[in-house]
N, C-alpha and C positions, 0 to 999 in steps of 0.2 A: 446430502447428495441425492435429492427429488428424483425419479420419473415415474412421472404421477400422469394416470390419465381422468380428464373427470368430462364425461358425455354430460353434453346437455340437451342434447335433442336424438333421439332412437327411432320416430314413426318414419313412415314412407309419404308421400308427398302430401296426403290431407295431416295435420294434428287429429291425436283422437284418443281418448280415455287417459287424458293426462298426458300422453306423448307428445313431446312435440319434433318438426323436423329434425333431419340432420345436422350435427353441429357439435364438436369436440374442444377441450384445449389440452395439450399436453404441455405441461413442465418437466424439464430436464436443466436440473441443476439449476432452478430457478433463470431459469429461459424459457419463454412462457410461447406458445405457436398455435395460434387459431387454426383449426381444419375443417372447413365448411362451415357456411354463416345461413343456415335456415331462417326463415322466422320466427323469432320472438327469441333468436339466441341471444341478445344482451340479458333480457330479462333472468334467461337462466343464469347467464353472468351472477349477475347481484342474488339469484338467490343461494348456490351453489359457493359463493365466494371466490368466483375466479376472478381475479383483477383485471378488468380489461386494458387500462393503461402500464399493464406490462405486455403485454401483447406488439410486436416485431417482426412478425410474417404470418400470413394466412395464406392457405393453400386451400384453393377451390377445385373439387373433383371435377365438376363439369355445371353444364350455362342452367339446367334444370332448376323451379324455380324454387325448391325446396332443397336445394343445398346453398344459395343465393340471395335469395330475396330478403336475409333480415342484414345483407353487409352492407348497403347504403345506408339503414337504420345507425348501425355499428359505426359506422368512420363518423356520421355526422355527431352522434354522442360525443365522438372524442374529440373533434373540434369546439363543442361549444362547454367541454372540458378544458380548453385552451391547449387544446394537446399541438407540440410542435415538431417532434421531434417522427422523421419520413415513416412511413407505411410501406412493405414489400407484401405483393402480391402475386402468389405465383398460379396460372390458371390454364387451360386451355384459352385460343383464342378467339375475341369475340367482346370478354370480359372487361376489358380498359374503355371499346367504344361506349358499351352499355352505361356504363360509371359515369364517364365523359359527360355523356348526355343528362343523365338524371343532373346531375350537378350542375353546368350548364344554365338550367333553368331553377335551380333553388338556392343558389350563391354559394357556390364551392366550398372550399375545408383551410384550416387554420395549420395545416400541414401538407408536404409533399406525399404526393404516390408516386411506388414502383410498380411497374405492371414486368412483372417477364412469363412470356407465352410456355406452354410447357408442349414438345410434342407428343400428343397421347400413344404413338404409335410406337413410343421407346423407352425400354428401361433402361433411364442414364442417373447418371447426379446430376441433379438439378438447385441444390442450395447447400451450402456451408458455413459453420460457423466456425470459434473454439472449441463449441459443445461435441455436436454433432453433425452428422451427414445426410440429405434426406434425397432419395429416389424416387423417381416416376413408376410406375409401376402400369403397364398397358391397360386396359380393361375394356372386357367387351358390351356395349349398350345401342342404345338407338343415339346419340348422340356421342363427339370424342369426352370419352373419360380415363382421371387416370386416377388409379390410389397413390397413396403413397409409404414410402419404408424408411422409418425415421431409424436412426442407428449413430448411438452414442462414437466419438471417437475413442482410439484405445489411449489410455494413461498411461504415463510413465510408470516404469517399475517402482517399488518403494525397496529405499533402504533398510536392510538389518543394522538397528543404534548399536549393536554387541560389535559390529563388523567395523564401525568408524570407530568405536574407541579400540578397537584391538589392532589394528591396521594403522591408527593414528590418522587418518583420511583427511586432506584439508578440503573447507568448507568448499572450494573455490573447484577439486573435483566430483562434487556429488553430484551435478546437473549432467554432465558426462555419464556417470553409472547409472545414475534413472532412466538415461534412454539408451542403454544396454553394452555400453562400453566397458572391458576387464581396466582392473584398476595395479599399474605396474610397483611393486614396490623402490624402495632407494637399491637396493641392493641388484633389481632387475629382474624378481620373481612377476612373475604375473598370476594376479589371483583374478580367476574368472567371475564373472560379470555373477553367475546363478550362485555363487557364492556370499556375494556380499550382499544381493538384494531379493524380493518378495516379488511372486508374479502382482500386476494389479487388478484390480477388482475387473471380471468379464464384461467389455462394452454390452449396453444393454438396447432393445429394438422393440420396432412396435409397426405393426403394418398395419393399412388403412384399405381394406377395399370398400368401395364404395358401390355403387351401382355399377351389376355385373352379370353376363349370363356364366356359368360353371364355366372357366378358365383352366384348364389343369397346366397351365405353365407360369404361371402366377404360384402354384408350391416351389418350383425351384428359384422363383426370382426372392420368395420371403422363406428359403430355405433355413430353419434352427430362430426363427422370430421366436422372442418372447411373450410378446400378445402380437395374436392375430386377431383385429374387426374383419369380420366379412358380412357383408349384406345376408340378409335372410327375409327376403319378403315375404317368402310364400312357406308355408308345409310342404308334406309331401301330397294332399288332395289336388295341388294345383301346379303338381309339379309341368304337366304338359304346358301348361301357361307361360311356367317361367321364362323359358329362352324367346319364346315371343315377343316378349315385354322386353329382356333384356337386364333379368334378375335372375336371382339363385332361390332355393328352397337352403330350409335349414340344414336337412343331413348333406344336401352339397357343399354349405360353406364347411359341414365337420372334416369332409373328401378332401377340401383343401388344408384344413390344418392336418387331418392325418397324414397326407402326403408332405406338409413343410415339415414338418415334425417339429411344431408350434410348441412353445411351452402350454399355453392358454387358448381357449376361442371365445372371441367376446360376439354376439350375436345382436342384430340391430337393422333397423328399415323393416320396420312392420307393417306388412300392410292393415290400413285401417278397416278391412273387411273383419279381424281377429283381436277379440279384445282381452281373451285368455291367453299367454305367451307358453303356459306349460308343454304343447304339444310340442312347440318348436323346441322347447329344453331335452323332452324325451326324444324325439327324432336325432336330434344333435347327437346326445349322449350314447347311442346306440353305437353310432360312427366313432367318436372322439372323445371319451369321457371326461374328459379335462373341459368343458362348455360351461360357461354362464352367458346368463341372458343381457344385456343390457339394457339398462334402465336408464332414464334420467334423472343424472345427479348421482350415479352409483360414482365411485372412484377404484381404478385398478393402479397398483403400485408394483413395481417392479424392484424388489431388494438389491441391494453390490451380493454380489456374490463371488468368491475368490478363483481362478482358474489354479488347478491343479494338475 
């Protein structure tokens, strides 16, 4: 029961000392979701091992060309993989015409696209599966951007094996008590539901900021996140810069995990000006000591953990 995260691209809009753009895949439960397509993000594919023809939805933070520019790369690979089976893309808009067009003039894809537009201006749900839930999350830049808050759904309770054989339970009501119904005996007792069953393992989350200037209403929307990415372009040397550009420094992405009260801060969008990342680790830490740096090719894993 995966949710694995593995970065393949950490730099800010040049590649530089090994970094390359932005570009994520998270598995959950072996459900695999592309989150930003920089350049050269297949390559990271094959070397990192993430399989791209398990891949299902990609979600683009915004039109910038280093969160962007390796996903015409990406769909074409997987056509002349013979891939057939549709593509869901969820973006701000803009993104379908672009696509349209490159394709257009170099002979289309061996499968359908879904485009659905995202409004940057709102924290909604915006995609669903069986797995999970995943939300827009506002963000502020020079163009619309949105992150996003992936969040597993909750499972059904588990059964106590001691409680069906001592109760005699037929098989036919246990799908009832897993989703939280008391189980009545023949005589007319009723044995409550927190008797016969286990809470289940705590939904698990993962937020995605992406390019941002310091947002402080972005902690209440990924309030108790698991991991939090948030953009870290800059130190603090260049913090005056930041909101200029339409970026964070690194102890402001910690402001936000200490305010969500994040499990984790994963740090990433480097600018290529910095080719040492310790200063950002130290800045971070000072704020939120729970910080790692992101890397390409690192993987963050998020254990079941039992609510009590």
């Amino acid at each position: 029961m995966r949710f694995e995260l593995t970065l393949l691209g950490t730099n800010s809009a040049l590649p530089a000392f090994g970094r390359f753009p932005s570009s994520q895949a998270l598995n959950v439960q072996e459900n695999h979701y592309l989150i930003d397509c920089g350049e050269g993000a297949q390559i990271r594919m094959s070397e990192f091992g993430v399989r791209r023809s398990r891949i299902r939805q990609v979600f683009i933070s915004h039109l910038h060309g280093d969160h962007v520019y390796g996903l015409t790369g990406f769909l074409s690979s997987l056509a002349l993989l013979g891939r057939e089976e549709p593509m869901e893309i969820y973006s701000p808009p803009g993104l379908e015409e672009a696509i349209r067009v490159f394709l257009k003039h170099t002979g289309g894809l061996s499968f359908p696209l879904r485009f659905i537009e995202i409004d940057t201006g709102r924290h909604q749900l915006i995609f669903e599966d069986g797995i999970i839930e995943a939300y827009s999350l506002p963000l502020v830049h020079r163009v619309p951007t949105s992150g996003f808050l992936f969040r597993e759904k909750e499972r059904p309770r588990n059964m106590r094996p001691e409680k069906i054989e001592a109760y005699h339970i037929p098989y036919r009501d246990i799908p009832a008590i897993k989703s939280g119904a008391d189980y009545v005996l023949p005589n007319g007792r009723r044995v409550p539901n927190e008797e016969l069953t286990l809470p289940p393992p705590a939904p698990r989350s993962y937020a995605y900021c992406s390019d941002t200037a310091f947002h402080e209403p972005l902690a209440s929307m990924a309030r108790g996140v698991n991991l939090l990415y948030h953009e870290s372009t800059f130190c603090e040397d260049l913090r005056e810069q930041a909101p200029l550009t339409g970026h964070s420094t690194a102890r402001q992405a910690a402001e936000i995990a200490r305010l969500a009260g994040a499990g984790k801060l994963i740090l990433g969008h480097y600018s290529s000006r910095y080719k040492s990342l310790e200063t950002f680790l130290r800045e971070a830490r000072e704020v939120f000591p729970n910080t790692e740096l992101g890397l390409d090719g690192k993987v963050f894993e998020v254990p079941l953990e039992r609510e009590i």
